[in-house]
Biopython code that builds the backbone (N, CA, C, O; Angstrom):
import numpy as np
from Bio.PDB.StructureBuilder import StructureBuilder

atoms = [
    (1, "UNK", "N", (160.553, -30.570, 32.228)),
    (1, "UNK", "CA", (161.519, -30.821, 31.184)),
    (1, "UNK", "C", (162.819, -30.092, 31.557)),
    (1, "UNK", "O", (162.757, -28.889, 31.813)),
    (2, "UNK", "N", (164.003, -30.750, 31.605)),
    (2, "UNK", "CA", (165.056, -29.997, 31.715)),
    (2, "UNK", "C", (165.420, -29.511, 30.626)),
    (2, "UNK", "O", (164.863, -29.614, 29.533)),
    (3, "UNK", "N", (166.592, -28.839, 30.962)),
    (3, "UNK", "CA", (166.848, -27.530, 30.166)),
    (3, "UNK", "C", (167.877, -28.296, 28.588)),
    (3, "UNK", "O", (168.121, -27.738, 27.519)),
    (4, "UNK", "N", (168.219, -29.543, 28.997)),
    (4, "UNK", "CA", (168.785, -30.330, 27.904)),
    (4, "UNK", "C", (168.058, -31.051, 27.127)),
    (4, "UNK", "O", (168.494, -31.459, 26.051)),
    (5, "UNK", "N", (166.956, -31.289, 27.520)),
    (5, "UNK", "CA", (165.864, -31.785, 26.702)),
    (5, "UNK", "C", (165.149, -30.923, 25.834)),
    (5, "UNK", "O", (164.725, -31.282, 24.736)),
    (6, "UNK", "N", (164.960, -29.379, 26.490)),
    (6, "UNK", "CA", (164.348, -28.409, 26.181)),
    (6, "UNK", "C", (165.293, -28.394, 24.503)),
    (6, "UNK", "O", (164.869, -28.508, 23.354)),
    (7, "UNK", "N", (166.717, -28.196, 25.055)),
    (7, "UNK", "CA", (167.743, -27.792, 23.742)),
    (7, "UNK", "C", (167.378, -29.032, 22.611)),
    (7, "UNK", "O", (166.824, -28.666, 21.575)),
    (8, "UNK", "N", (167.610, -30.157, 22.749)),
    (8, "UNK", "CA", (167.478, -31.061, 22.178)),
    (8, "UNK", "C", (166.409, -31.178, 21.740)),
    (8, "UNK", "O", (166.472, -31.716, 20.635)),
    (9, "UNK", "N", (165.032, -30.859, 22.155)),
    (9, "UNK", "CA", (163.580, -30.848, 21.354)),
    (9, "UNK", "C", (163.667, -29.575, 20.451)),
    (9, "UNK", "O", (163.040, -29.405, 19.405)),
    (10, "UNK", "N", (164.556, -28.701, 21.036)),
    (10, "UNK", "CA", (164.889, -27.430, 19.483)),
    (10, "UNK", "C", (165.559, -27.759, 18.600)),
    (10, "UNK", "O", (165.149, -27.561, 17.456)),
    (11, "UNK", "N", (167.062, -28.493, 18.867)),
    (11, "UNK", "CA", (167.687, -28.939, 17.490)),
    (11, "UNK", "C", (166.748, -29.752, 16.757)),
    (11, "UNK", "O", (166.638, -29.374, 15.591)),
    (12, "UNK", "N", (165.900, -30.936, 17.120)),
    (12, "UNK", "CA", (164.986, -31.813, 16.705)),
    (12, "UNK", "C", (163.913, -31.023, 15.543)),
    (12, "UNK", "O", (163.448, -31.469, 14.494)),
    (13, "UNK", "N", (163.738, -29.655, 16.208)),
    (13, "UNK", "CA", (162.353, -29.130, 15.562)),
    (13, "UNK", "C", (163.176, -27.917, 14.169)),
    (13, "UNK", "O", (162.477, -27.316, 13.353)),
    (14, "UNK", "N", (164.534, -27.822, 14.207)),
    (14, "UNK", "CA", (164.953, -27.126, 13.574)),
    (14, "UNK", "C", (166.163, -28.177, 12.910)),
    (14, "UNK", "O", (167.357, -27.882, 12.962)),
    (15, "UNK", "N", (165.743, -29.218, 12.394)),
    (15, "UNK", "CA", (167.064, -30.285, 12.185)),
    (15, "UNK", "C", (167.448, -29.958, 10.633)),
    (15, "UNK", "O", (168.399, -30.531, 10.102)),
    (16, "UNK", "N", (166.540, -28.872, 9.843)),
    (16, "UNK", "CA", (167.376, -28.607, 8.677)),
    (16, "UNK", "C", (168.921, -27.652, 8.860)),
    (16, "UNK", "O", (169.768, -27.355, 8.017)),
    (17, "UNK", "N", (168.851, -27.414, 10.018)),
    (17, "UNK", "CA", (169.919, -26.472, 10.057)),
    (17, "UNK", "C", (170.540, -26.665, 10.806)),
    (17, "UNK", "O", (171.615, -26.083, 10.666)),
    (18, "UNK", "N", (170.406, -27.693, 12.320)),
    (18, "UNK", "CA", (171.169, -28.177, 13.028)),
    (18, "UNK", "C", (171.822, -29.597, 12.261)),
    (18, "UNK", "O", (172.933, -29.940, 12.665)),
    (19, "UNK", "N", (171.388, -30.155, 11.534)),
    (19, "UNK", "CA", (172.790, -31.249, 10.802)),
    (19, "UNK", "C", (173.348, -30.607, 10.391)),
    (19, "UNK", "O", (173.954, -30.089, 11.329)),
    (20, "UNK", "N", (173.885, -29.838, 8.847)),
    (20, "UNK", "CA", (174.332, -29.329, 8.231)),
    (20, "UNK", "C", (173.867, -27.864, 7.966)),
    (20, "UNK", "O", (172.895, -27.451, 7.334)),
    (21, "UNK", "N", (174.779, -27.250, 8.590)),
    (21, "UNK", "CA", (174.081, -25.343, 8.532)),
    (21, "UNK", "C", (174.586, -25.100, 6.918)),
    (21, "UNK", "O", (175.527, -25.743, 6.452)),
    (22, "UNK", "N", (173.926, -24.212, 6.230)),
    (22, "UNK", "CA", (172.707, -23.687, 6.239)),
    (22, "UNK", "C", (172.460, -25.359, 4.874)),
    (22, "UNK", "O", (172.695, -25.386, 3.666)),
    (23, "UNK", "N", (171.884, -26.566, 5.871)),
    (23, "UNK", "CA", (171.308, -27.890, 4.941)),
    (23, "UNK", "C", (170.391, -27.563, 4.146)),
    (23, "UNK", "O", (169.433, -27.029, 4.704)),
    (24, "UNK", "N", (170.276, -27.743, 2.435)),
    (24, "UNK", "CA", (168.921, -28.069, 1.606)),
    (24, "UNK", "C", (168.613, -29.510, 1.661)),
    (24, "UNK", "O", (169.262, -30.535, 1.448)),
    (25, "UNK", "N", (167.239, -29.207, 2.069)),
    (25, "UNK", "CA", (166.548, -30.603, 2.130)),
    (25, "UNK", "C", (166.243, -30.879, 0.975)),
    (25, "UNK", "O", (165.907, -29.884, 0.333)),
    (26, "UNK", "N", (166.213, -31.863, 0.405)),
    (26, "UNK", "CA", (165.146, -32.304, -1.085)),
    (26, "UNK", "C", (163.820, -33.554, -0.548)),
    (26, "UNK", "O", (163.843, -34.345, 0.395)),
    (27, "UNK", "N", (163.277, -33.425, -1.080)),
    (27, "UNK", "CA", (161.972, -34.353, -1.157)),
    (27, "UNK", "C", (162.414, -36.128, -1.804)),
    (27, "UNK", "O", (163.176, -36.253, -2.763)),
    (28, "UNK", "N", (161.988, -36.963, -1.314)),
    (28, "UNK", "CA", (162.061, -38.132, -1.945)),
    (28, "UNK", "C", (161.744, -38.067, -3.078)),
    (28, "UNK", "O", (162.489, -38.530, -3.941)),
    (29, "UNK", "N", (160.668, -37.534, -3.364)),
    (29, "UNK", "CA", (159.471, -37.377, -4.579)),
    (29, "UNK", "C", (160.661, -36.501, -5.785)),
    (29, "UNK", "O", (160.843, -36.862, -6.948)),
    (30, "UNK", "N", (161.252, -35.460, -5.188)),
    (30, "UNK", "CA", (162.215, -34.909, -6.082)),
    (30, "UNK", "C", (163.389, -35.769, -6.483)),
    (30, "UNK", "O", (163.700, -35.923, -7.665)),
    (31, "UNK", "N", (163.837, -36.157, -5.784)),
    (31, "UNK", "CA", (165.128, -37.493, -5.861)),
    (31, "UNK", "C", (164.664, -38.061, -6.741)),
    (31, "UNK", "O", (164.941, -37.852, -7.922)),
    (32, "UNK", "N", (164.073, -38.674, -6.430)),
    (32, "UNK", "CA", (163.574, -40.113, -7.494)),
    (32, "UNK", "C", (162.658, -40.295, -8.573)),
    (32, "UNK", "O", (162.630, -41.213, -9.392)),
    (33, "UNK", "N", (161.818, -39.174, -8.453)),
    (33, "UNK", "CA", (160.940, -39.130, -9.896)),
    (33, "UNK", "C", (161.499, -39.321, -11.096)),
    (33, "UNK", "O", (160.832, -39.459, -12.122)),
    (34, "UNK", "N", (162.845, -39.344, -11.049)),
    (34, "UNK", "CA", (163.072, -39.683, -12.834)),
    (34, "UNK", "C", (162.971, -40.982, -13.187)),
    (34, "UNK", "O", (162.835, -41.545, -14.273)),
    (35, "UNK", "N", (163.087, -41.460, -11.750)),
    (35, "UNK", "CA", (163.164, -43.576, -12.338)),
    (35, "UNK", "C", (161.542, -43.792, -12.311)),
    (35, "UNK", "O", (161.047, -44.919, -12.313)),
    (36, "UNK", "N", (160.819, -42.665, -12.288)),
    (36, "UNK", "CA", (159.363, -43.660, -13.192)),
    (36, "UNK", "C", (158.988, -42.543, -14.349)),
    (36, "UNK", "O", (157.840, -42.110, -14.449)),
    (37, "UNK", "N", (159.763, -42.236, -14.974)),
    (37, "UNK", "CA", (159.034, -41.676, -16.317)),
    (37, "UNK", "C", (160.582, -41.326, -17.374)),
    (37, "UNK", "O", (161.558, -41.117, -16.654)),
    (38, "UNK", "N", (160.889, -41.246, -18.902)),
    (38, "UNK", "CA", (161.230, -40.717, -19.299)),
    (38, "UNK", "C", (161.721, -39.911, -19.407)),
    (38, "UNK", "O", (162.876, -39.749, -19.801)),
    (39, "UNK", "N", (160.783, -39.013, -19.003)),
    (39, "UNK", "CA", (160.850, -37.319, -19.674)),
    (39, "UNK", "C", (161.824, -36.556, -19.185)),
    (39, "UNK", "O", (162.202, -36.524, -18.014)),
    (40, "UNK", "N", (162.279, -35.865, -20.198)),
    (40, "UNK", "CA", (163.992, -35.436, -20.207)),
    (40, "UNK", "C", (163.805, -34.202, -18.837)),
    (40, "UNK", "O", (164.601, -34.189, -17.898)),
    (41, "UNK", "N", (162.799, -33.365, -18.927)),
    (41, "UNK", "CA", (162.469, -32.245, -17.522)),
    (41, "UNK", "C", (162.487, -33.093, -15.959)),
    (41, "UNK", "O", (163.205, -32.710, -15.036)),
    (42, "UNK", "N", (161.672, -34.161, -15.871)),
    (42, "UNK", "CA", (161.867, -34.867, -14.655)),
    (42, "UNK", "C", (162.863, -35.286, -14.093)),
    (42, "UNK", "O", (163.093, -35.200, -12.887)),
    (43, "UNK", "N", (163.755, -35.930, -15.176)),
    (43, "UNK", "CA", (165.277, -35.700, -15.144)),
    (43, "UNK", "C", (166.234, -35.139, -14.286)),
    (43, "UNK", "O", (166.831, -35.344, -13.228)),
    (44, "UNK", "N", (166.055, -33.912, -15.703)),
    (44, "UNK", "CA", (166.728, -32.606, -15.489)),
    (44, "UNK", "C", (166.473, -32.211, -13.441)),
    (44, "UNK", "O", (167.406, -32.022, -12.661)),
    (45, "UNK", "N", (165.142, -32.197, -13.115)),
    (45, "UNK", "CA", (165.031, -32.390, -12.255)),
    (45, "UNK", "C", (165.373, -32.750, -10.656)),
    (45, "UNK", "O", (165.462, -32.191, -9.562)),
    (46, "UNK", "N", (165.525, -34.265, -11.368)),
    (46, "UNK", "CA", (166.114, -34.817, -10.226)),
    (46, "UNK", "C", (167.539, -34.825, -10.208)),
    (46, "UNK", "O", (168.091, -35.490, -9.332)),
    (47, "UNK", "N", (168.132, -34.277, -10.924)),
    (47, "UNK", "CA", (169.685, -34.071, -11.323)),
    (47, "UNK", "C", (169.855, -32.953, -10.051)),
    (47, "UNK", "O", (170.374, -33.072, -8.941)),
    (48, "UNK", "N", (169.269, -31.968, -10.631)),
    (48, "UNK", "CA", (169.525, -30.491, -9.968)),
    (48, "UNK", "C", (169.043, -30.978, -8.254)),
    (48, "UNK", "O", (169.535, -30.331, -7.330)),
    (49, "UNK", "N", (168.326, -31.833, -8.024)),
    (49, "UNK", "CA", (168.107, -32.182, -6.573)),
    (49, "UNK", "C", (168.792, -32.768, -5.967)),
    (49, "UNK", "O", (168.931, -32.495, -4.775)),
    (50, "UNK", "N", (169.583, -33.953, -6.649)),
    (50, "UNK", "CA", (170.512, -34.383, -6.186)),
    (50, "UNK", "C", (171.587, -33.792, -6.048)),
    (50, "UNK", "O", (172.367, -34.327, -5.259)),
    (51, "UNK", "N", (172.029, -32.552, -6.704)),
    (51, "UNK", "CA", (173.220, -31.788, -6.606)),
    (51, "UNK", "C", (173.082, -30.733, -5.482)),
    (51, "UNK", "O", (173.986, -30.056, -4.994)),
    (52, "UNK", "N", (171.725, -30.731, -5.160)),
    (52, "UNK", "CA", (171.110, -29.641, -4.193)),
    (52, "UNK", "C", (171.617, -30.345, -2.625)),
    (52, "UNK", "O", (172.350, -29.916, -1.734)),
    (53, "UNK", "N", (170.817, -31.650, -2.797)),
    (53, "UNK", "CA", (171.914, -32.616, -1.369)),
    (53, "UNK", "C", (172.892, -32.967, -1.540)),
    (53, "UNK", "O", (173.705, -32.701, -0.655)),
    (54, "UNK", "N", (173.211, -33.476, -2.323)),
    (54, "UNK", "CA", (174.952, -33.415, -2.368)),
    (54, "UNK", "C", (175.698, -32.564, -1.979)),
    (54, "UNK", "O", (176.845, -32.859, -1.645)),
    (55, "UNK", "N", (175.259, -31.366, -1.928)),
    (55, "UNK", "CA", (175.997, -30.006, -2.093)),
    (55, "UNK", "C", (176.247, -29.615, -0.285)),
    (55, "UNK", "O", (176.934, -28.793, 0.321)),
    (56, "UNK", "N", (175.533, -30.417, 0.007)),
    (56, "UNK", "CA", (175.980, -30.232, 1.486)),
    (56, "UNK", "C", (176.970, -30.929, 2.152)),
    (56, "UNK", "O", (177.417, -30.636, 3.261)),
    (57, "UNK", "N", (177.289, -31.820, 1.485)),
    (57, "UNK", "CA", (178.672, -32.541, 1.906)),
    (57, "UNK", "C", (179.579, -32.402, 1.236)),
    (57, "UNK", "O", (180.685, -32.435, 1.776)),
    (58, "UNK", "N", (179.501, -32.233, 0.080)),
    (58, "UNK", "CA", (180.428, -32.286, -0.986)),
    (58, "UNK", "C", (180.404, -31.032, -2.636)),
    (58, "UNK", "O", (179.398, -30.536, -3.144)),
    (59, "UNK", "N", (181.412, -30.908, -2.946)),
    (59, "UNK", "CA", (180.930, -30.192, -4.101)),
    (59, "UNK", "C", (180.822, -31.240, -5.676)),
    (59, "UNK", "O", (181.661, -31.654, -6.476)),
    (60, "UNK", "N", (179.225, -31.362, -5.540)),
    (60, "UNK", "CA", (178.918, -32.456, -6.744)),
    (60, "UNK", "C", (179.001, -31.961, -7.874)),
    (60, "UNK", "O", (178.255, -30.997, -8.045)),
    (61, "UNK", "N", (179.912, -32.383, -9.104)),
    (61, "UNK", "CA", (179.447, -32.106, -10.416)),
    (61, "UNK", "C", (177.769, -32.585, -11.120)),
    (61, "UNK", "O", (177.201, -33.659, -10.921)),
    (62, "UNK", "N", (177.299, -31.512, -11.896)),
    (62, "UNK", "CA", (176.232, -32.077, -12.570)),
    (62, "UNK", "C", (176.461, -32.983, -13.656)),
    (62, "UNK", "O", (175.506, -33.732, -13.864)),
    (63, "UNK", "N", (177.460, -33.134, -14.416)),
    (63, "UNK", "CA", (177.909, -33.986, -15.089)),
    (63, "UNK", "C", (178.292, -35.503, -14.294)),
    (63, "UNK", "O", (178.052, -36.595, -14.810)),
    (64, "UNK", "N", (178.581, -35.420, -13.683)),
    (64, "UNK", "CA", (178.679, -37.105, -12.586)),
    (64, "UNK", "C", (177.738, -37.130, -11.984)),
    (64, "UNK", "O", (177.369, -38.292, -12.154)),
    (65, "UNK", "N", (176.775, -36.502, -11.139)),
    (65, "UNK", "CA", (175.560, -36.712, -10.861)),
    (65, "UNK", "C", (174.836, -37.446, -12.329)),
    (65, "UNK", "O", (174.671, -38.643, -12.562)),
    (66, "UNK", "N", (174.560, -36.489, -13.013)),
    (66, "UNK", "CA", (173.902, -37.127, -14.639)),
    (66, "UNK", "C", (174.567, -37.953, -14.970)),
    (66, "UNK", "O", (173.570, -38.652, -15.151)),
    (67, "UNK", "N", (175.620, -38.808, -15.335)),
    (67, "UNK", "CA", (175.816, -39.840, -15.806)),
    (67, "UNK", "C", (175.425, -40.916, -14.725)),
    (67, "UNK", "O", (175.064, -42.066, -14.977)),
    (68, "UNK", "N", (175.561, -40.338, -13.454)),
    (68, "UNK", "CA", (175.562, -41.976, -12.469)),
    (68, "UNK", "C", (173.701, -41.873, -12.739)),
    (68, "UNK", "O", (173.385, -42.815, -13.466)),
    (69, "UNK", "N", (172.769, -41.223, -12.451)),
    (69, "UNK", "CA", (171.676, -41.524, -12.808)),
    (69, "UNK", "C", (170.764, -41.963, -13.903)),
    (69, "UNK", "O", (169.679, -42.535, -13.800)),
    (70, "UNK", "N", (171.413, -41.586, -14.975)),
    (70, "UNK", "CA", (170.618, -41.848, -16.212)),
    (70, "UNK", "C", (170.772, -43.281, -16.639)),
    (70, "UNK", "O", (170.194, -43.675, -17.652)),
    (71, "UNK", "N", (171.731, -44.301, -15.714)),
    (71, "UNK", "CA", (170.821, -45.950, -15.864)),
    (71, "UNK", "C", (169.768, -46.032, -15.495)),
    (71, "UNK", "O", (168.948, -46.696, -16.129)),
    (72, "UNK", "N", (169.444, -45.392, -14.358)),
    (72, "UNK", "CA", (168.167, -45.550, -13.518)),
    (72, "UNK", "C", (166.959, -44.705, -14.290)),
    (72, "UNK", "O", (165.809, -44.831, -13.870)),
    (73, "UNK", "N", (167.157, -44.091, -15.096)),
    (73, "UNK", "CA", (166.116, -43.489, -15.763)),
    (73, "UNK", "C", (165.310, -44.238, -16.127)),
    (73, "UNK", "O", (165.678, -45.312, -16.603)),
    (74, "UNK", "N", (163.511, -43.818, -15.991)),
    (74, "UNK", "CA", (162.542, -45.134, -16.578)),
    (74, "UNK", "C", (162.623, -46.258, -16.318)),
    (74, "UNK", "O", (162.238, -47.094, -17.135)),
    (75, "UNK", "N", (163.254, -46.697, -14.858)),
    (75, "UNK", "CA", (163.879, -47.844, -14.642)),
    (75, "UNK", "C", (162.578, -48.804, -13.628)),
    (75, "UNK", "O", (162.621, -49.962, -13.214)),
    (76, "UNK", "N", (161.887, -48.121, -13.537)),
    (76, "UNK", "CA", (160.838, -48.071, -12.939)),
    (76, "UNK", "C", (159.104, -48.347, -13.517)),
    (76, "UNK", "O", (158.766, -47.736, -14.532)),
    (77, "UNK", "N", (158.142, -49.213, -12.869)),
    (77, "UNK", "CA", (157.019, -48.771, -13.778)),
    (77, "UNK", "C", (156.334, -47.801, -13.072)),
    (77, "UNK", "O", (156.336, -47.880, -11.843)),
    (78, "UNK", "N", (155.677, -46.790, -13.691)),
    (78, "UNK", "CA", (154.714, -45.206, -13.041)),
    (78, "UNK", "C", (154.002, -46.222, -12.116)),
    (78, "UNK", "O", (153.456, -47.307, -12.318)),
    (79, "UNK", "N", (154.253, -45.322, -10.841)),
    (79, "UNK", "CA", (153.443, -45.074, -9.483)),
    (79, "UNK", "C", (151.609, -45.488, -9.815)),
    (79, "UNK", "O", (151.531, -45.828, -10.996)),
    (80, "UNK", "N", (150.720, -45.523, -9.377)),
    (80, "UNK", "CA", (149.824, -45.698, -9.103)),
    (80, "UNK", "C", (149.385, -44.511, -8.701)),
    (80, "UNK", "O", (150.014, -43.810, -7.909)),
    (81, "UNK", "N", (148.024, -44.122, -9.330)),
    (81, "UNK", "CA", (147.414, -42.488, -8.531)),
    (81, "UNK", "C", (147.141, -42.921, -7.184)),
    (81, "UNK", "O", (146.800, -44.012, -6.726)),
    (82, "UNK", "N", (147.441, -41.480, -6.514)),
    (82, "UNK", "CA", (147.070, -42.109, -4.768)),
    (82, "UNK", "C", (145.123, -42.281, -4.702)),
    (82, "UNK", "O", (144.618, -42.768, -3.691)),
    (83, "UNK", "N", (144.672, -42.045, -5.304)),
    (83, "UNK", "CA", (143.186, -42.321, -5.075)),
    (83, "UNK", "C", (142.830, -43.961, -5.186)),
    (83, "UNK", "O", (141.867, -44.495, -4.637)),
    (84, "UNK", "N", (143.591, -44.473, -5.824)),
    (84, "UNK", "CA", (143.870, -45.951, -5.744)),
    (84, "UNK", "C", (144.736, -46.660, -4.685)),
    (84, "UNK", "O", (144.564, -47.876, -4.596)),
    (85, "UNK", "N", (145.534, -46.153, -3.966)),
    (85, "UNK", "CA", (146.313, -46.392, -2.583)),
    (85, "UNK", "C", (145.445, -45.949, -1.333)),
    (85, "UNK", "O", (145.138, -46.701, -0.408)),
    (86, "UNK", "N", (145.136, -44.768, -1.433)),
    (86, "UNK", "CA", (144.282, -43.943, -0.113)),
    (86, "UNK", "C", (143.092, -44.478, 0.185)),
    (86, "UNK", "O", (142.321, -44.126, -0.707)),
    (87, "UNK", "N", (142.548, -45.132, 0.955)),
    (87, "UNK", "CA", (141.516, -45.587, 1.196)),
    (87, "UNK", "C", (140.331, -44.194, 1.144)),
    (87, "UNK", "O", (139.339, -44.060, 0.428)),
    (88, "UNK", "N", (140.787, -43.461, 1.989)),
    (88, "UNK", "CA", (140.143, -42.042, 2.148)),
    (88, "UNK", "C", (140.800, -40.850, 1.456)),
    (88, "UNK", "O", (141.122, -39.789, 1.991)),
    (89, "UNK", "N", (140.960, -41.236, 0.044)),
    (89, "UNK", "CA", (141.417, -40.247, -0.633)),
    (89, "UNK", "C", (140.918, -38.874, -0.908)),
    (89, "UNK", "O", (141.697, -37.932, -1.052)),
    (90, "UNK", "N", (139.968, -38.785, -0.963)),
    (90, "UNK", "CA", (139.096, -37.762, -1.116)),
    (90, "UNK", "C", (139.016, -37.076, 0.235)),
    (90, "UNK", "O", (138.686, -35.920, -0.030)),
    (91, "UNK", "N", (139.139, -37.190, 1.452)),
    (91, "UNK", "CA", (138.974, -36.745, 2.491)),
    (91, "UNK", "C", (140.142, -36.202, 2.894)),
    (91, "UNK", "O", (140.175, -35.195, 3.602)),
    (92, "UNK", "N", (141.388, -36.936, 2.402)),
    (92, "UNK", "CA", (142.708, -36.731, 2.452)),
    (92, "UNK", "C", (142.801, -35.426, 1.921)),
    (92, "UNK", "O", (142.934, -34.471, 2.687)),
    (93, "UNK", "N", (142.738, -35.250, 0.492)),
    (93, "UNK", "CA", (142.793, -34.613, -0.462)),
    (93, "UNK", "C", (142.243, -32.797, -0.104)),
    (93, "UNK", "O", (142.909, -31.763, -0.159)),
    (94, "UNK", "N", (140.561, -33.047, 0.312)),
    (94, "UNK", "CA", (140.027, -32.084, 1.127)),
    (94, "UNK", "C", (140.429, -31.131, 2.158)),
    (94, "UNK", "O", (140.247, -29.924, 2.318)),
    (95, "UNK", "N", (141.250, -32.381, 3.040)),
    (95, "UNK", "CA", (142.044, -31.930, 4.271)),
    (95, "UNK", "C", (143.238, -31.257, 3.600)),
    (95, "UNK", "O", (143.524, -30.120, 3.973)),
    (96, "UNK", "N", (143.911, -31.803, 2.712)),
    (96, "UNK", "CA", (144.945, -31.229, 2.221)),
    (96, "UNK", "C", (144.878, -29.493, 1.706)),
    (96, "UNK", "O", (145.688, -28.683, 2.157)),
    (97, "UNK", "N", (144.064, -29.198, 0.960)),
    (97, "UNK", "CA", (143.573, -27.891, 0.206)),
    (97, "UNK", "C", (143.328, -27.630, 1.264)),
    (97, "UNK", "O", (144.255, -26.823, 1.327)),
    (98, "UNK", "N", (142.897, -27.569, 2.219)),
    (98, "UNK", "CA", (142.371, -26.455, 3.682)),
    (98, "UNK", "C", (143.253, -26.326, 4.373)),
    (98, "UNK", "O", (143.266, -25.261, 4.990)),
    (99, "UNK", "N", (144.393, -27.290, 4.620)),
    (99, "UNK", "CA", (145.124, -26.540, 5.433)),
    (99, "UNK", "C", (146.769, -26.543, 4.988)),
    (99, "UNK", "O", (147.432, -25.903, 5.804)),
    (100, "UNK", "N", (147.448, -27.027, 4.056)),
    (100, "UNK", "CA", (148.506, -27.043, 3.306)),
    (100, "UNK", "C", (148.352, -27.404, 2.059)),
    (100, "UNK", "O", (148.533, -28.592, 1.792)),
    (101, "UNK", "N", (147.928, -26.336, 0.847)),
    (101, "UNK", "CA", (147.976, -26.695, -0.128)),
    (101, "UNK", "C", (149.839, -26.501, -0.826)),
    (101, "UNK", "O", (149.975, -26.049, -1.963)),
    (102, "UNK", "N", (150.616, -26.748, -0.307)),
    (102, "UNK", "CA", (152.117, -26.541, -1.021)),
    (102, "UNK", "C", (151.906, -28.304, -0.951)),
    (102, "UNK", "O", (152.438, -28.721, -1.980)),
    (103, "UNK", "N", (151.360, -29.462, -0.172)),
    (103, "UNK", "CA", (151.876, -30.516, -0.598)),
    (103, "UNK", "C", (150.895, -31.221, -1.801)),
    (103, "UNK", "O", (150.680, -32.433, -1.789)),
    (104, "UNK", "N", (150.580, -30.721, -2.377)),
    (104, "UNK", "CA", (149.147, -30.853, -3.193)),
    (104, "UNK", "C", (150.334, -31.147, -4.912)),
    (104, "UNK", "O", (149.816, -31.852, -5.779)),
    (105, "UNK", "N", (151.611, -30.642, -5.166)),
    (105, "UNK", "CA", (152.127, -30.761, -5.985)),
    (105, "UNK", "C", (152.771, -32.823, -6.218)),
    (105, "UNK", "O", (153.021, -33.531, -7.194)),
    (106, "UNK", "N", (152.782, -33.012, -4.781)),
    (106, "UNK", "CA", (152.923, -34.264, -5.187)),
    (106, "UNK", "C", (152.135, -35.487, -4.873)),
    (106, "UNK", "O", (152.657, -36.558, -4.564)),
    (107, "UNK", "N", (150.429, -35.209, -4.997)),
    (107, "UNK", "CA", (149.620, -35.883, -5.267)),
    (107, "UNK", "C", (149.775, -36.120, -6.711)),
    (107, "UNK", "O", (149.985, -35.312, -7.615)),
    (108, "UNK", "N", (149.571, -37.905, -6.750)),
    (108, "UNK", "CA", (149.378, -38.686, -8.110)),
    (108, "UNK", "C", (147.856, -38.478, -8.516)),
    (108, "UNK", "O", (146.960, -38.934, -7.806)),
    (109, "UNK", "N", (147.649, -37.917, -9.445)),
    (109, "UNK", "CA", (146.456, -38.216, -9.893)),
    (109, "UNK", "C", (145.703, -38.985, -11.154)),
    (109, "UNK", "O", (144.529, -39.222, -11.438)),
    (110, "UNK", "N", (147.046, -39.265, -11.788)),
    (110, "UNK", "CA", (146.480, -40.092, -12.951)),
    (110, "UNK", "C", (148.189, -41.191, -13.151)),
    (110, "UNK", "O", (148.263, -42.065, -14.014)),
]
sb = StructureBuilder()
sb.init_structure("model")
sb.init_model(0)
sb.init_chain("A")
sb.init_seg("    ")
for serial, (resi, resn, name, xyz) in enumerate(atoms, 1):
    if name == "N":
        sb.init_residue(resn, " ", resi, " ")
    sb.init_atom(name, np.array(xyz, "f"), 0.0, 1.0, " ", f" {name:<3s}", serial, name[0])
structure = sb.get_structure()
């Protein structure tokens, strides 16, 4: 491996901070959860996430963030639990608790 490939497989493995120093990433799951439910916290939520990426290009108001989203609120019908998508949900699930339980917050379960 040359020594430019070498660099380039590091920016690759560290790309939260080589796009935009010091970049917050947000989760899809954080973005967008408000367009399948109501509830004013999920929201609130995805407001503050979107202002979290935004914030790396730009300085976003939470007030224009919140108005451009709240058409999209509930705009959506609720997701499906993943035990109904996962063929091997349960094995998934297993694997999950043993060796990264931090992604365990955005398993669907009902």
């Amino acid at each position: 491996m040359t020594r430019k490939q070498r660099d380039d497989l590091n920016r690759m493995n560290n790309y939260e901070t080589y796009i935009v120093p010091p970049a917050e990433i947000q989760t899809y799951e954080e973005l967008f959860q408000f367009e399948y439910t109501p509830n004013q916290q999920v929201f609130e939520h995805s407001v503050k996430a979107w202002c979290k990426l935004l914030g790396n290009f730009i300085n976003a108001e939470e007030s224009i963030v919140r108005e451009t989203l709240r058409p999209s609120q509930n705009s959506l019908p609720p997701l499906p639990p993943h035990s109904e998508l996962i063929f091997n949900y349960k094995q998934v699930l297993e694997a999950m608790k043993r060796n990264d339980s931090s992604w365990m917050q955005y398993i669907r379960e009902t």
